[in-house]
Every structure is written in structure tokens, then in C-alpha cells.
C-alpha positions as CSV (number, residue, x, y, z in Angstrom):
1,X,-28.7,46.3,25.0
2,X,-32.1,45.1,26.8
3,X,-33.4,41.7,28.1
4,X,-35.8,40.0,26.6
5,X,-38.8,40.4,28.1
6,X,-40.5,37.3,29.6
7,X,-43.4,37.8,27.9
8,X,-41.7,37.3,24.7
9,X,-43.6,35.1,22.2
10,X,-40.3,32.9,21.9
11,X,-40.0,32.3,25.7
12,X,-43.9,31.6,25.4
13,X,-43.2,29.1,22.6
14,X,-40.2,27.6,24.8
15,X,-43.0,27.3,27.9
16,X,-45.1,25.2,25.8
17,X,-42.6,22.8,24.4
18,X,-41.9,22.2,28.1
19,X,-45.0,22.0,29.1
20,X,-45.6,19.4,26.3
21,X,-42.7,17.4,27.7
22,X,-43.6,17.0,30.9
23,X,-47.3,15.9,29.6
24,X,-45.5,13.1,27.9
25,X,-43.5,11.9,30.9
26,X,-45.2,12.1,33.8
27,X,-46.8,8.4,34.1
28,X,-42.9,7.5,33.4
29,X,-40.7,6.1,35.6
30,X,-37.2,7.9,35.3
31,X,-35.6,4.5,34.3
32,X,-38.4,4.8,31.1
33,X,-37.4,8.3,30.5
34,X,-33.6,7.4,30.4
35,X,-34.3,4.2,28.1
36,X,-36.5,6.0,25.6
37,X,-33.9,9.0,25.5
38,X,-31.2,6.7,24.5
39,X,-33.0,4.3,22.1
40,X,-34.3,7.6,20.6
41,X,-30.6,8.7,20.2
42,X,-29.7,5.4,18.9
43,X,-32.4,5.3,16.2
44,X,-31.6,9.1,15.0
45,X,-28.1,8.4,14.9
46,X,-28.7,5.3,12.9
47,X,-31.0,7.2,10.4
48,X,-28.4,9.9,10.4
49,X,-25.5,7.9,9.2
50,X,-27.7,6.5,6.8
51,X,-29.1,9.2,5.0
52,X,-25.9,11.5,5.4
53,X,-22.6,8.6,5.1
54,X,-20.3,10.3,3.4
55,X,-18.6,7.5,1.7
56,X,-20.8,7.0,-0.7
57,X,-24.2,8.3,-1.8
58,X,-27.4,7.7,-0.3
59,X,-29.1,6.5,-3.8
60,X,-26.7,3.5,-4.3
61,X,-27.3,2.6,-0.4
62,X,-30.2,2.0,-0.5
63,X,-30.3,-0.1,-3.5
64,X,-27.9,-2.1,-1.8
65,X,-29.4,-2.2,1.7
66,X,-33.0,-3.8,-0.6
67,X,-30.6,-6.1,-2.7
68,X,-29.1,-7.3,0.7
69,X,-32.6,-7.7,2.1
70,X,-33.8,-9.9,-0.6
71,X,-30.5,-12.3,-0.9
72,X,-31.9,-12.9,2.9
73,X,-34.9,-14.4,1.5
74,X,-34.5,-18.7,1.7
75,X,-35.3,-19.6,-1.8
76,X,-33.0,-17.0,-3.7
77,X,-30.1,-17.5,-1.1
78,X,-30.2,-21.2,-2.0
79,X,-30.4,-20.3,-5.6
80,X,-27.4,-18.0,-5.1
81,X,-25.7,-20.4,-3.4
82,X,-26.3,-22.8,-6.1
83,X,-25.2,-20.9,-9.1
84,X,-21.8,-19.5,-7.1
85,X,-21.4,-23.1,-6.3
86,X,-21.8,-24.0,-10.1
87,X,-19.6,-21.4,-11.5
88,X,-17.1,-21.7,-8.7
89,X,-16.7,-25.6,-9.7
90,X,-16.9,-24.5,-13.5
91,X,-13.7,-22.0,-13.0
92,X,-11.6,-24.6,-11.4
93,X,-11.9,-27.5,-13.8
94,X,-11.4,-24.2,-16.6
95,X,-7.9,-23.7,-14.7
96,X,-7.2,-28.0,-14.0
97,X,-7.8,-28.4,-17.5
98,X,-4.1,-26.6,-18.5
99,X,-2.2,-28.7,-15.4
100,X,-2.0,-32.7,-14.9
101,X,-1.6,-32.1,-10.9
102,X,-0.4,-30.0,-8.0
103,X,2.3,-30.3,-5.2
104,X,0.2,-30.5,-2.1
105,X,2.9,-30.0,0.1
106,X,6.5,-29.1,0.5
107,X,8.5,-32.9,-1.4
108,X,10.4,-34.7,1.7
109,X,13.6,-34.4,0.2
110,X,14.3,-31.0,-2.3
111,X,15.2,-32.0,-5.7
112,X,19.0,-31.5,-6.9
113,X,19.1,-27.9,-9.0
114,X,18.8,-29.7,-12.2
115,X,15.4,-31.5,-11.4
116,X,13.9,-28.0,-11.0
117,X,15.3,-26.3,-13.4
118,X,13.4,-29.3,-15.8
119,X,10.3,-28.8,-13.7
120,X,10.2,-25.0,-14.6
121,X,10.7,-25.8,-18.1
122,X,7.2,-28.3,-17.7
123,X,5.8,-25.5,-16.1
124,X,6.5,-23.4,-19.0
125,X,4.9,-25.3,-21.1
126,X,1.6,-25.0,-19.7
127,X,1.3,-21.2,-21.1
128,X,-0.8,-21.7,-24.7
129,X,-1.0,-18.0,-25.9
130,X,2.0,-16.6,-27.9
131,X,2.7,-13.3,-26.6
132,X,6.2,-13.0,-28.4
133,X,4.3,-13.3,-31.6
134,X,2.5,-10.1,-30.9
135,X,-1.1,-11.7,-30.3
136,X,-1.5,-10.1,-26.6
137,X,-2.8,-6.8,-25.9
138,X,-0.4,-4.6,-23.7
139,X,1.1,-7.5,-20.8
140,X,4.7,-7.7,-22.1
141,X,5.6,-4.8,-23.3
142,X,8.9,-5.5,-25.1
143,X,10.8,-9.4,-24.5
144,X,13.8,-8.7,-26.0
145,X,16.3,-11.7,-25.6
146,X,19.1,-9.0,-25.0
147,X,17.2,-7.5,-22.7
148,X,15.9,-10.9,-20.4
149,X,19.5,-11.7,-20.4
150,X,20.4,-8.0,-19.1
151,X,17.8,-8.0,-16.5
152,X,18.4,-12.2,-15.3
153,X,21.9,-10.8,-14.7
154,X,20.9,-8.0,-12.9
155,X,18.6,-9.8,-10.8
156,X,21.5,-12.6,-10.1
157,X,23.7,-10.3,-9.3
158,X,21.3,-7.9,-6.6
159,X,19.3,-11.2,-5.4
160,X,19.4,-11.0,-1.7
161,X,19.5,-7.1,-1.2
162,X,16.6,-4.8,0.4
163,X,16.4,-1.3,0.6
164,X,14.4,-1.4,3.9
165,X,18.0,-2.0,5.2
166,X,19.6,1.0,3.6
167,X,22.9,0.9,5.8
168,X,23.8,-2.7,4.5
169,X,22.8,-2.1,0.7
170,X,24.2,1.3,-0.1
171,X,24.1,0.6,-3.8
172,X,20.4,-0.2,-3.6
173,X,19.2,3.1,-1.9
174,X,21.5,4.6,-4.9
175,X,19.9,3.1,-7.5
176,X,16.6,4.2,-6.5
177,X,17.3,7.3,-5.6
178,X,18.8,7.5,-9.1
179,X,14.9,6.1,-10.6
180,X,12.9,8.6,-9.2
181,X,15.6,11.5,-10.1
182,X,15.8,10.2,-14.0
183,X,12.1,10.0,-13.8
184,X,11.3,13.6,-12.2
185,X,13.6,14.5,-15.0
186,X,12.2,13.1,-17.7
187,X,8.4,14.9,-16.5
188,X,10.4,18.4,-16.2
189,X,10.5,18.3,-13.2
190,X,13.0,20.7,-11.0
191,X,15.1,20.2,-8.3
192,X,12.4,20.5,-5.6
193,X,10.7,17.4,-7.4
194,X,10.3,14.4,-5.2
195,X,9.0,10.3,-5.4
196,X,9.9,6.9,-4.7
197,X,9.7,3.6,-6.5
198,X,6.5,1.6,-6.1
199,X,5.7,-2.6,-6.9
200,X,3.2,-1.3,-9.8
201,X,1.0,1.6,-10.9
202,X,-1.9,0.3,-8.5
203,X,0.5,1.0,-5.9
204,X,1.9,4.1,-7.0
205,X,-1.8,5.5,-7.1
206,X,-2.9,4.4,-3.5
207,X,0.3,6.4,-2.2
208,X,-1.1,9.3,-3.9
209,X,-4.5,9.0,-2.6
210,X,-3.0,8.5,1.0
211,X,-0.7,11.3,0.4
212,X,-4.0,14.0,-0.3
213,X,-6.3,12.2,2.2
214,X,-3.4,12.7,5.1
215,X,-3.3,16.3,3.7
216,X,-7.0,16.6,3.9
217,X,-7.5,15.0,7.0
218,X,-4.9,17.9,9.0
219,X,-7.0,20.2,7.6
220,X,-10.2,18.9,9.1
221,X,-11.5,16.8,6.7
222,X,-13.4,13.4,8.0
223,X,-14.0,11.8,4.5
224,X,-11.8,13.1,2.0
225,X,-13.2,12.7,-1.3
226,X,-11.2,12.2,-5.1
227,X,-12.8,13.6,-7.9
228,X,-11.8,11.7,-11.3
229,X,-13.8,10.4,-14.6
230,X,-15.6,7.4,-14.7
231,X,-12.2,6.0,-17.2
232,X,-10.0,6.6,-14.4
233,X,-8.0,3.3,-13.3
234,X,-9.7,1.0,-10.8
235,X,-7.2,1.7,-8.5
236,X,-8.6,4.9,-7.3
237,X,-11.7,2.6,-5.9
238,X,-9.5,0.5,-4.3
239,X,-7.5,3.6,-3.0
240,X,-11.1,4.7,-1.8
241,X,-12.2,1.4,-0.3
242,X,-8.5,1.1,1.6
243,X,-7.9,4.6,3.0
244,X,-11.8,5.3,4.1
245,X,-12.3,8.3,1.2
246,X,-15.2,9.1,-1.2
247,X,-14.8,8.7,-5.1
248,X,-17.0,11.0,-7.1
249,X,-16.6,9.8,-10.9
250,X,-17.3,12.6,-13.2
251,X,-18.8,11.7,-16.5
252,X,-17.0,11.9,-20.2
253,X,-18.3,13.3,-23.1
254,X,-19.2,10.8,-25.8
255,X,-17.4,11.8,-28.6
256,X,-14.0,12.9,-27.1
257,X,-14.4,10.6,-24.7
258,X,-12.6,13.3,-22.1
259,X,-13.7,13.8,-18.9
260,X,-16.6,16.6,-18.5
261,X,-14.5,19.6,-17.0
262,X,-17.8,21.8,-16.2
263,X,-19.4,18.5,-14.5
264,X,-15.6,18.1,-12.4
265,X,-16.1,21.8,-11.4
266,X,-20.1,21.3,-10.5
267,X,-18.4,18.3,-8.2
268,X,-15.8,20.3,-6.5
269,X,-16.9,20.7,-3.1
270,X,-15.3,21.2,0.7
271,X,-14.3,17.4,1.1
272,X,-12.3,17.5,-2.1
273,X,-8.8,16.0,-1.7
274,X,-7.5,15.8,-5.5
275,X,-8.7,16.2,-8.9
276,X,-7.1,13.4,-11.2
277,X,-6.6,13.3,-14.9
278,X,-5.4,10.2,-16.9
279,X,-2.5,10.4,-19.5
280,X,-3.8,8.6,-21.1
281,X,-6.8,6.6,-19.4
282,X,-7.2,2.6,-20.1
283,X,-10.3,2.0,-21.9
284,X,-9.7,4.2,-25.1
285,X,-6.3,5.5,-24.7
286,X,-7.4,9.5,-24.2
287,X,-5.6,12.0,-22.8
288,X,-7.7,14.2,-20.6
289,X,-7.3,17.8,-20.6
290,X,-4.7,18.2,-17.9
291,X,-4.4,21.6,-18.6
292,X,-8.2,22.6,-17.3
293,X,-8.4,19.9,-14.8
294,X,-5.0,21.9,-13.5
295,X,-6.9,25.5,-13.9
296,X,-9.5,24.0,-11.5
297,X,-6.9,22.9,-9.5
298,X,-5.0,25.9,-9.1
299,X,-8.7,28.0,-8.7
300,X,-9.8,26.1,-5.9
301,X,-6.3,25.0,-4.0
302,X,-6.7,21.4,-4.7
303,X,-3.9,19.2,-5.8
304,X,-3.7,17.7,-8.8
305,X,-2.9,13.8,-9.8
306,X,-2.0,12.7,-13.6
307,X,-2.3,9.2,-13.9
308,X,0.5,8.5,-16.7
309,X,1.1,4.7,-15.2
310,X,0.2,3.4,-18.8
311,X,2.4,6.3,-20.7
312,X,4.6,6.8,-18.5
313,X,7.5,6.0,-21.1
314,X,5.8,7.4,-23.9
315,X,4.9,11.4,-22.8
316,X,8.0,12.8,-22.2
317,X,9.4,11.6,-25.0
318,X,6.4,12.4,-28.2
319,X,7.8,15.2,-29.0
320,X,11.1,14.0,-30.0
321,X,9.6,11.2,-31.7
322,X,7.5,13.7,-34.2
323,X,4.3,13.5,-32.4
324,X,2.6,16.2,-30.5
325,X,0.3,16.0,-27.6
326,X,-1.0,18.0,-24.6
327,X,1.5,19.4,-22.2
328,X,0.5,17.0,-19.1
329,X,3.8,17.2,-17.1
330,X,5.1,19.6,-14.3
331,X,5.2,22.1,-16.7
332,X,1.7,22.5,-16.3
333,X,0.7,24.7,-13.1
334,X,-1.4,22.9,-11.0
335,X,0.3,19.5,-11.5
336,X,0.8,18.1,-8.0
337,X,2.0,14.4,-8.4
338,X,2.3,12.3,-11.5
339,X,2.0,8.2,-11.5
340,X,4.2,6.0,-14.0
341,X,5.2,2.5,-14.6
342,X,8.6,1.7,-15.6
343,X,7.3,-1.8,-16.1
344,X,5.3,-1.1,-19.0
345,X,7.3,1.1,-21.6
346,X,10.2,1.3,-20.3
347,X,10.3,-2.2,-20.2
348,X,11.3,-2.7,-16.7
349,X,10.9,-6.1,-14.9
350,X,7.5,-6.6,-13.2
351,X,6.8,-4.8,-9.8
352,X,8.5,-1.5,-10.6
353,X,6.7,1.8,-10.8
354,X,7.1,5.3,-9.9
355,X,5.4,7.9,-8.1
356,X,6.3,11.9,-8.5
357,X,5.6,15.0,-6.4
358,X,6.0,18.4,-7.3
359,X,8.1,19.0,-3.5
360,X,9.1,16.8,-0.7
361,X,6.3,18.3,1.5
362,X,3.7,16.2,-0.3
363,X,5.9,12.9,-0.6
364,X,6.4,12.6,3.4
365,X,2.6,12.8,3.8
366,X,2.7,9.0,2.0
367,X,5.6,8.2,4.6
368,X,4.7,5.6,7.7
369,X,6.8,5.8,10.8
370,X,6.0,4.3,14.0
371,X,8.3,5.9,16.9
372,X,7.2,3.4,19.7
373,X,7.8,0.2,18.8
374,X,9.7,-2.1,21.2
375,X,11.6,-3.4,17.3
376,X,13.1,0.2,17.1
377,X,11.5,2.9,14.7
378,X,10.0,1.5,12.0
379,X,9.6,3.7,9.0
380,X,8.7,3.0,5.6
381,X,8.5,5.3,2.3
382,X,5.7,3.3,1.0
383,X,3.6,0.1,1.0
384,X,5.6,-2.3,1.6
385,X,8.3,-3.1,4.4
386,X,11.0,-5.4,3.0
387,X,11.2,-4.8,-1.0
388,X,13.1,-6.5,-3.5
389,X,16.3,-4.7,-4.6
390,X,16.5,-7.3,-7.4
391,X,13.8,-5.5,-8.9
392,X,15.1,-1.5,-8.6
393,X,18.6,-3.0,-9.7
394,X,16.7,-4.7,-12.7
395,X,14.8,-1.0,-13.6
396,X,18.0,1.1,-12.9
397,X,19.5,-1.4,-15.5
398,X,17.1,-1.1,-17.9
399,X,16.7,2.7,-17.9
400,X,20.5,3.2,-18.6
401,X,20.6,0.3,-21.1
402,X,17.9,2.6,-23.4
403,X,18.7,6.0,-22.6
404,X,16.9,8.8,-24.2
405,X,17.7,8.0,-28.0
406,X,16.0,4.9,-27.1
407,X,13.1,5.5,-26.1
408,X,12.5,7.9,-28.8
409,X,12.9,5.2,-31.0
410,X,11.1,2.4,-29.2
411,X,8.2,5.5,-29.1
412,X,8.0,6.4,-32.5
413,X,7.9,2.6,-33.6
414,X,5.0,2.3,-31.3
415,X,3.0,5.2,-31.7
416,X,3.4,4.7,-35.9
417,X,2.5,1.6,-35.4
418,X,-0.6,2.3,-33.1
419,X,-1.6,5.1,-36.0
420,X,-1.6,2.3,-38.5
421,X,-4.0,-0.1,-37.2
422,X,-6.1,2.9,-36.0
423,X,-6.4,4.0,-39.8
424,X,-6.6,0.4,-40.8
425,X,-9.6,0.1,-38.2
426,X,-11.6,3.1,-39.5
427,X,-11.7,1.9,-42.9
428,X,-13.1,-1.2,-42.4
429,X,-16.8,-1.2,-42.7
430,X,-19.1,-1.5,-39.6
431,X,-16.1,-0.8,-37.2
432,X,-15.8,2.7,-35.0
433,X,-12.7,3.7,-32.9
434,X,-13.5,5.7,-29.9
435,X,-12.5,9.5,-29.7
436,X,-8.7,10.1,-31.0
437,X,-6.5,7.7,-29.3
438,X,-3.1,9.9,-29.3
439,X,-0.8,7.1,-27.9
440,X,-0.4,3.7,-27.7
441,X,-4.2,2.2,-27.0
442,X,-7.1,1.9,-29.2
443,X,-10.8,1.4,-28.1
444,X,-12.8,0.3,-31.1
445,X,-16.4,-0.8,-31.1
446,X,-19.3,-0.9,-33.5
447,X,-22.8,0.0,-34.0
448,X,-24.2,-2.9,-36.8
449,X,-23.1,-5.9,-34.3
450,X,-21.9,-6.9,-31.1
451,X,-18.5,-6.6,-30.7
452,X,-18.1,-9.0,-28.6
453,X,-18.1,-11.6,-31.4
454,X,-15.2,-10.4,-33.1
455,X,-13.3,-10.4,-29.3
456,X,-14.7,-14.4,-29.8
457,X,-13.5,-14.3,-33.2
458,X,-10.4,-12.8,-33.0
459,X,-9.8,-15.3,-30.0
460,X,-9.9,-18.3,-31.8
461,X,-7.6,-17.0,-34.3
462,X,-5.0,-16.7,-31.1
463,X,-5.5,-12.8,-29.8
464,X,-5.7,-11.7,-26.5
465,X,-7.9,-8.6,-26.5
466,X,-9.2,-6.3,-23.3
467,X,-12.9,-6.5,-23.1
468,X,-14.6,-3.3,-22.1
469,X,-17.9,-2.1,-21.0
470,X,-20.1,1.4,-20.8
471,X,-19.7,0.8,-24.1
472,X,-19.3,-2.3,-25.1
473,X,-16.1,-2.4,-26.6
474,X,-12.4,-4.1,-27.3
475,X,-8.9,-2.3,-27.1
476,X,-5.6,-2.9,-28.1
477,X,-2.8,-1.9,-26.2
478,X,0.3,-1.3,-28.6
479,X,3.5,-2.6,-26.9
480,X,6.9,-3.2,-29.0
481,X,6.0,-6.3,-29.9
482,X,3.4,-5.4,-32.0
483,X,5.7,-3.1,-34.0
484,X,7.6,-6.3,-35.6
485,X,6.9,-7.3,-39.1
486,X,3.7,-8.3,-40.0
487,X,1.9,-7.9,-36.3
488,X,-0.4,-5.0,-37.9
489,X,-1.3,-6.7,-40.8
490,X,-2.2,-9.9,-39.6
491,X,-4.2,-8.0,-36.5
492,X,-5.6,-5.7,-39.4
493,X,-6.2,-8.9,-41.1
494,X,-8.0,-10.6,-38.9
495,X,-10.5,-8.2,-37.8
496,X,-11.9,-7.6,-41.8
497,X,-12.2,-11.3,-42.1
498,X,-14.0,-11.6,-38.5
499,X,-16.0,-8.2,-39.0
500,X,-16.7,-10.2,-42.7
501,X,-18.2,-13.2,-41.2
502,X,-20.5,-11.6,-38.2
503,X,-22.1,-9.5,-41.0
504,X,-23.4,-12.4,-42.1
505,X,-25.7,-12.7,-39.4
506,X,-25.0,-9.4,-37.5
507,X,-27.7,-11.0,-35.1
508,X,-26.6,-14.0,-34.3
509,X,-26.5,-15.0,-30.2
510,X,-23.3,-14.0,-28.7
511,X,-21.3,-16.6,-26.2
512,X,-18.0,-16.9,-24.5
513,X,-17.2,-13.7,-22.9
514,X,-19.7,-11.4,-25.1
515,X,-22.2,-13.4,-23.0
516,X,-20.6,-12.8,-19.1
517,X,-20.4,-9.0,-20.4
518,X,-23.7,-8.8,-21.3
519,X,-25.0,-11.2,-18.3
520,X,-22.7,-8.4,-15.8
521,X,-24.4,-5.4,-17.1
522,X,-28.0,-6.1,-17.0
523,X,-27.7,-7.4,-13.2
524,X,-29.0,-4.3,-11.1
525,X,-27.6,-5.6,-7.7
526,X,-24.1,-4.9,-8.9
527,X,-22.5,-6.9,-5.4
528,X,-23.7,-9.8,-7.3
529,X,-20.7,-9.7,-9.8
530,X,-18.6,-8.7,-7.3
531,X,-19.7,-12.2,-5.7
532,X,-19.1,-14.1,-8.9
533,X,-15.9,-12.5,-9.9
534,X,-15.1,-13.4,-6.1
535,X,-15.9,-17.0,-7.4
536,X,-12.9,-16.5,-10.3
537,X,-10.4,-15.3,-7.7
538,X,-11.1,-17.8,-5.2
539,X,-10.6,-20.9,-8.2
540,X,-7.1,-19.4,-9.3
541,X,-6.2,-20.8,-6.1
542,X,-7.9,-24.1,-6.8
543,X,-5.6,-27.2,-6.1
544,X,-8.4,-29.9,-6.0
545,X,-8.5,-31.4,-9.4
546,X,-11.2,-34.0,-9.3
């Protein structure tokens, strides 16, 4: 091999770069030089992270860098101001309207056990909207007496235990052990199958995401990014926002209302963490294809979440129950973790979920331990520190006092009764239902008015409906309650007469919450609703009633 020669035209081209530089600086002092050089480093940097963040994409960035430039201007931060202001103070009196007053501060002298007790009841009385009627979409998925009187037992009897302190409350660690086993069980699951228990499906998700971003990150990856449809739970966002990752939501197709399998495969790129499937998703109760998503999965190396928080306790057991649907289990090849909620049909107290792994390899990577801490070493198996064993007692109650015969029957009541009103819904002029809701949800829209009037309509006659947007639409989320004599009919009911009066004027002006939808969607600077939903959060804390 030869040197280059000297009189090469690239070390001619290098000369002349240097002689260029030395042009530029030579009336400089060498403090100028080394203050230009690093402001010059600075504002390259700066553009850099700018153009290239890989959090989120550059397009949305800078909308939001404008938006934030004009809220700067006086006049419409003073109108901002104004309007949050007026909402704000709206939202409170909304909420002091239900109460006559609040306890500022702890009484000087606790009341005797009776006194409270007749102050809960007062307190009880507050709540308007019969949910044990079957007027509320999903929320309470079952309120049984028998089974309130099971679990306030339960709870009485496990009231002061906490697994964090698994030496002291054997039986605890037992009963959760014996959760997560039933549950790994249930999804066909094999010995090698792992989990823990969670305080709700948002939780269950974010261990997920942390366990695949922990992966990601040993592998080299700065900003490990989820791939999921837009219908995908909001808790992927907030698993995003948390844990520093990027969430690229892959678009559905319009009539299924799946998620777009050759957009999720356009998506895939190094940065990829997990691919994530919903079983079935919220808006419009669809199953995605789990079985493709998992085929992309296993192409590519990239694990694979199922999101079954909502049917957790209706999947495994369809089939029994005389209705088929996808295989979206650990049956399927590719299927890496699976989230479920034994607080919604399995009818588990509040603040009990699951999370699954196909091995235990994946589960430690959700695992926080902290060797050097002058306390001792602190380790955790998820979220939270100190957990209430109440709760896991309560679930590990509740799953043995159903068994598997019933929830088969609990399922088929539900899913017969979900078929019902969606074949009741379709024949009712003007009204759509969104792709083929297999389980327990329905999405239902329409095309001749806005349906946001019937949500107003069907409000006033005492339902408590989901609102939905991208479309504009209203589900119902089928729980036990709803399979009692009568629910279906009067729901069915309902809607024709409401559907019935809007034709009248298919036109009319929409209010109530038709109008907030509509007022949400057509602002571009989307940090906007953020602020005024911030305004909502802020007032369920409101104690000053005026």
C-alpha cells in the first residue's frame, strides 16, 4: 500500500479549508476564538436536539414550540388566564353543588364509632346515579350483596397486613403468589410463566413498558420506543411520558377498526422496544389481530404486549361459554407479557390487577432494588412500596369463590347480553355500531346526527355513557349488571325513543358534553385541553364552597 501523495486534490481541498480558517480568525483575539467555538457548539447542539429529539417527532414540536410562543403574547395570556379562571370556578361550584360543606381540618376530639359510621351513610347519600340498576357503563362490574359481604369480610379479616413485609405476612405472599399462578393459568401459560399483582391495569401496563425499555436500554437503546394503535389505552402515554420512551401510534383501518399491521411493520425500526395489541381495545371493544402483530414480533425479535386489562376475565374463558374468538394468549408465539384486571370481570375489589410474562427473565427487568441504602436493601416487585394485603386477600377470595364454572357463566350472560343490544342497536334506524365488537363493549355512532345528543339524551333519562372521539362516538361497556332483567330493553329502549326525538331536528345545536367534545377537537394547540382538563382535576380537590 502507497501514501497519498501531497499533491493529492483532497489534501489540496484540506489546505484551503485551513487556509480559509485562519482568514477568518486572524483579527481575533484567542479569548474570541474560544467564545465563538463554544456558542457555536451550543447553538448546533440546540438545533440538533431540536430537529432530531427522539421522544417525539419534529412536526408536533414545532407546533407546539409556535403555540407556546403565542400564549406568551399579553393579550391572549390574560384571555387564557381568564377563561381557565372561569371554567376553573365553574367546575367547583359543579362539584359544591352535590355537598353542603367540608371538614377543613382534622375535628378536636374524634367522634365515637357510631357517629361515623352515620356520617358515611350522609356521605353515601351524595352519590345521584344508580349504578345497581344497570344505568352505568362498565365501573362496577358485578355488586353482588353476597359477594360485598365476602370481600368486607375478607378485608376485615387481612386489614393491617403488607406484602412488602413478606417475613411477617406469610399468608399474604401466598395469596399472591397463588393470583398470578391461577392467572398465568388461565392464559395457558406454562410453568416458566411469570407476574405479579398490580393496583390497576394502568399500573400493570407501565410495568410492562418499564420491563421492555430496561431491556432495550442494555441493549443500547437511548429512547426506547412502543409501537401500538391509536385505540391503545392511555396508559401507554403515560408509560411514555414516565419512563422517558417514544410512542409511535399506528393507525386502524376504518371498517374493522383493527390496528393497520402493514403500517405497524412500516413503523418497526431499531428503537423499537414492544409491539402491543389490545384484547380487546376501549373505544369499540376490537380485538386486534394478535396473531400478526406476534408474526412481526417473532420476525423482528421484538416482544410482544396484549393489553387484555378490560377482558381479562372474559378471553380465557369464550370458548367454554360458546363463543369463539382469536387465539390472543401464550398460546400464540410471539406473546411476551399479557395485562389483566381482576377488578373488572372477575369482580375483584378495586386496586387489583395482574401482570404476566412469558419467563421470569422478563419479570425481574420491572423489579427495583436499591443495594446501598443506609435502611437495608430495599427491593420492590413493582410500583409501589407498602401495598395493601386487604386488597390481594379480597381478589384471592373472589377468584376461589367463582371458580371456572363461574366465570363461564358470568361470561356467557355478558357476552349474550352484549350481542343483544348490539343487534338491537343495528336495527334502529340512523344508528351504526363500529366494526364487530366480539366481547363485552360496544362503540356505536351515527352518520344523520350528532351523537352526542343522544349521550345528552340518554343522560337525562339516568345513563352513564363513555364519550368518545376520532369519531365521535358513545360505548357501552357490558358488566353483570347489565345482564339482569330488563337492563337491555330499557337501554334498547331508550336509545329508539332518543334517536326518535333528534331526528326531529337532526340539526339542532348540541350542548352539555356534545359541546366540550366538539370545542376539544377543533382547538389545534392541543396543550390547551390539557390546561383545561388540568382545570377539572385541580376542582375535584376544591374545598372552598363560596
Amino acid at each position: 500500500m502507497t501514501m497519498r501523495s501531497l499533491e493529492d486534490p483532497a489534501f489540496a481541498g484540506l489546505d484551503i479549508v485551513k487556509d480559509k480558517i485562519n482568514s477568518v480568525c486572524q483579527n481575533l483575539q484567542p479569548w474570541q476564538v474560544v467564545l465563538y467555538t463554544c456558542g457555536t457548539t451550543v447553538v448546533v447542539i440546540s438545533v440538533k436536539n431540536f430537529l432530531f429529539k427522539e421522544e417525539e417527532d419534529l412536526v408536533p414540536r414545532m407546533k407546539k414550540k409556535i403555540f407556546r410562543l403565542v400564549k406568551m403574547i399579553p393579550q391572549v395570556k390574560k384571555r387564557i388566564k381568564d377563561e381557565k379562571a372561569k371554567m376553573a370556578h365553574e367546575m367547583e361550584e359543579s362539584f359544591h353543588k352535590q355537598v353542603e360543606g367540608y371538614i377543613l381540618a382534622l375535628p378536636a376530639k374524634g367522634l365515637p364509632m357510631d357517629g361515623v359510621i352515620d356520617e358515611l351513610k350522609k356521605y353515601q347519600q351524595i352519590a345521584e346515579i344508580d349504578w345497581e340498576s344497570g344505568l352505568v357503563s362498565g365501573t362496577v362490574y358485578n355488586g353482588d350483596p353476597k359477594l360485598t359481604d365476602l370481600m368486607s369480610k375478607t378485608y376485615g379479616m387481612f386489614a393491617w397486613t403488607n406484602p412488602l413485609h413478606a417475613d411477617v405476612f406469610p399468608d399474604i405472599r401466598k395469596m399472591e403468589a397463588e393470583v398470578v399462578r391461577m392467572c398465568c393459568s388461565m392464559f395457558n401459560g406454562d410453568s416458566d410463566t411469570a407476574g405479579t399483582m398490580t393496583s390497576g391495569g394502568t399500573e400493570s401496563i407501565l410495568m410492562a413498558c418499564l420491563a421492555y425499555r430496561n431491556i432495550a436500554r442494555e441493549r443500547g437503546v437511548n429512547i426506547p420506543e412502543i409501537i401500538a394503535p391509536i385505540t391503545v389505552h392511555a396508559a401507554f402515554d403515560k408509560a411514555a411520558s414516565y419512563f422517558r420512551m417514544k410512542l409511535t401510534h399506528i393507525p386502524i383501518d376504518e371498517e374493522t377498526r383493527m390496528v393497520d399491521i402493514k403500517a405497524m411493520r412500516r413503523a418497526i425500526n431499531k428503537n423499537t422496544c414492544m409491539l402491543v395489541g389490545s384484547a380487546p381495545q376501549f373505544p369499540h371493544g376490537i380485538i386486534d389481530s394478535i396473531e400478526e402483530i406476534c408474526q412481526l414480533g417473532v420476525k423482528y425479535n421484538i416482544p410482544v404486549h396484549v393489553d387484555c386489562c378490560l377482558g381479562g376475565f372474559l378471553v380465557p374463558f369464550m370458548e367454554k361459554a360458546g363463543y369463539k374468538i382469536p387465539v390472543c394468549d401464550f398460546r400464540v408465539e410471539g406473546v411476551t407479557s399479557i395485562s389483566a384486571d381482576t377488578h373488572k370481570y372477575a369482580f375483584a375489589p378495586k386496586g387489583s390487577s395482574v401482570i404476566l410474562y412469558r419467563n421470569k427473565d422478563i419479570r425481574q427487568r420491572q423489579f427495583f432494588v436499591q443495594p446501598e441504602w443506609p435502611g437495608g436493601i430495599y427491593a420492590t416487585s413493582s410500583m409501589g412500596g407498602s401495598r395493601a394485603g386487604a386488597i390481594i386477600a379480597a381478589c384471592w377470595a373472589t377468584l376461589v369463590y367463582f371458580g371456572e364454572e363461574g366465570y363461564v357463566n358470568s361470561t356467557r350472560k355478558i357476552i349474550s347480553t352484549t350481542r343483544k343490544i348490539t343487534e338491537g342497536l343495528r336495527k334502529i334506524k340512523g344508528m351504526k355500531v363500529y366494526g364487530n365488537p366480539l366481547m363485552s363493549v360496544i362503540g356505536f355512532g351515527s352518520d344523520e346526527f350528532n351523537i352526542f345528543r343522544l349521550a345528552d339524551y340518554m343522560t337525562s333519562k339516568g345513563w352513564a355513557l363513555n364519550s368518545l372521539q376520532y369519531p365521535n362516538s358513545v360505548h357501552l361497556c357490558v358488566t353483570y349488571v347489565h345482564t339482569h332483567e330488563g337492563v337491555a330493553e330499557r337501554f334498547l329502549g331508550d336509545v329508539e325513543n332518543g334517536v326518535t326525538e333528534i331526528m326531529k331536528d337532526p340539526n339542532s345545536e348540541i350542548g352539555g358534553m356534545g359541546a366540550i367534545y366538539g370545542m376539544a377537537q377543533t382547538i389545534p394547540d392541543k396543550s390547551m385541553v390539557t390546561e383545561l382538563v388540568g382545570c377539572f382535576l385541580d376542582a375535584l380537590y376544591a374545598t372552598d364552597k363560596h
